[in-house]
Every structure is written in C-alpha cells, then in structure tokens.
C-alpha positions as CSV (number, residue, x, y, z in Angstrom):
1,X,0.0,0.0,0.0
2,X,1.4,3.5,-1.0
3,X,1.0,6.0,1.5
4,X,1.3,9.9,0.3
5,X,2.5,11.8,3.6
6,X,1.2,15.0,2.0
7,X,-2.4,14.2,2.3
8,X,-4.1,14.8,5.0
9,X,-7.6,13.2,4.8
10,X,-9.2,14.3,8.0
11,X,-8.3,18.4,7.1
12,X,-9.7,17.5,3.4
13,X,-12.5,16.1,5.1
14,X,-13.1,19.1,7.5
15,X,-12.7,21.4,4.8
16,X,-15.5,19.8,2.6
17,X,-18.0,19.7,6.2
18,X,-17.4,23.5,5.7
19,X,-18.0,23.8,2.4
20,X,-21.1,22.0,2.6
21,X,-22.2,23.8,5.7
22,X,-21.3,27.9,3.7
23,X,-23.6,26.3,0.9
24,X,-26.5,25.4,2.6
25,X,-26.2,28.7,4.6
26,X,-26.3,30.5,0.5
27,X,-29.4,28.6,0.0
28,X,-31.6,30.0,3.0
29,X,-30.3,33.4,2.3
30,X,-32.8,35.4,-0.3
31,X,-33.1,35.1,-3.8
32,X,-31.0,39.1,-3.9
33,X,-28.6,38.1,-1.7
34,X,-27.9,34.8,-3.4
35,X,-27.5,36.3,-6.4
36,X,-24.8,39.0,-4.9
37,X,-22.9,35.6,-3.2
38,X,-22.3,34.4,-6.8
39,X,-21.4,37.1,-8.6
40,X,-18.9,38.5,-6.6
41,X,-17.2,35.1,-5.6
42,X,-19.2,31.7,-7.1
43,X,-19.8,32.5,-10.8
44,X,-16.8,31.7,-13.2
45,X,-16.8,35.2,-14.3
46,X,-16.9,37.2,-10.8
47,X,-17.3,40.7,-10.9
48,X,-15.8,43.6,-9.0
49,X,-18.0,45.3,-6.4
50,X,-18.0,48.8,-8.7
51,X,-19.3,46.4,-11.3
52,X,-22.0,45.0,-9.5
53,X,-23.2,48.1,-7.9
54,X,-22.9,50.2,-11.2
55,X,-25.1,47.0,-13.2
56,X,-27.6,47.3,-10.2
57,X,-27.5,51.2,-10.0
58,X,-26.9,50.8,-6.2
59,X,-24.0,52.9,-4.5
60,X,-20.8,51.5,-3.7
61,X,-21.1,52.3,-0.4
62,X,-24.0,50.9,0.1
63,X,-23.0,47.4,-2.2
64,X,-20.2,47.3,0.9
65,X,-22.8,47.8,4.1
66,X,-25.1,45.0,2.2
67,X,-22.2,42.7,1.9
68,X,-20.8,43.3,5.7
69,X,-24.2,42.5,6.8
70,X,-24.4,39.2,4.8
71,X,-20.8,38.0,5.9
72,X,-22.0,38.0,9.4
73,X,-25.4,36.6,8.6
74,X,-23.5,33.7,6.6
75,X,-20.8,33.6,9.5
76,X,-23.9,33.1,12.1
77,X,-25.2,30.4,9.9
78,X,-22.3,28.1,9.4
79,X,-21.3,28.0,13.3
C-alpha cells in the first residue's frame, strides 16, 4: 500500500463539512442576496463590487454595508 504523507484526509475532510455547511447557509439566504454571493465570488466570471453596484445602479457604499451585513449573517449560519 502507497502511502502519500502530503495528504491529509481528515483536514480535506473538515474542509469539505465546511464547504457544505457555507452552501446550505447560501441557499436559506434570499433570492438578492444569493444572487450577490455568486457574482462577486461563485460564478466563473466574478465581478468587482463597482461592477455589480454600477449594473444594479446601487452605490458603492451601500453594495459594501449590504455585503458586511451578509458575511455576518453567513458567519452566524455556518457556526
């Protein structure tokens, strides 16, 4: 049996758990707020938060204070 001392399967393991767990937590969030999740990080094509406030006509500033509130709302979620 070949053993590769550069995997770790228990932290790949853990890792997955929390991937799992920051998915489900997307899918109870709000249709808008899923929607802001994937295009800023999830989609293959991300965009940049002046690019998603300026395609939404929403302030910058106010694309941030959304997002701030939905990190801790996710972060509350996954614990």
């Amino acid at each position: 049996m070949l053993i590769d001392k550069n995997v770790n399967i228990e932290e790949d393991f853990l890792k997955r758990v929390e991937v799992d767990k920051l998915y489900e937590a997307i899918l109870k969030l709000k249709p808008s707020e899923q929607e802001l999740i994937h295009k800023l990080y999830l989609d293959k094509q991300t965009m940049t938060l002046t690019e998603y406030a300026t395609s939404n006509n929403i302030s910058y500033t106010t694309l941030r204070k959304r997002l701030e509130r939905l990190r801790k709302k996710l972060k509350s979620t996954t614990k």
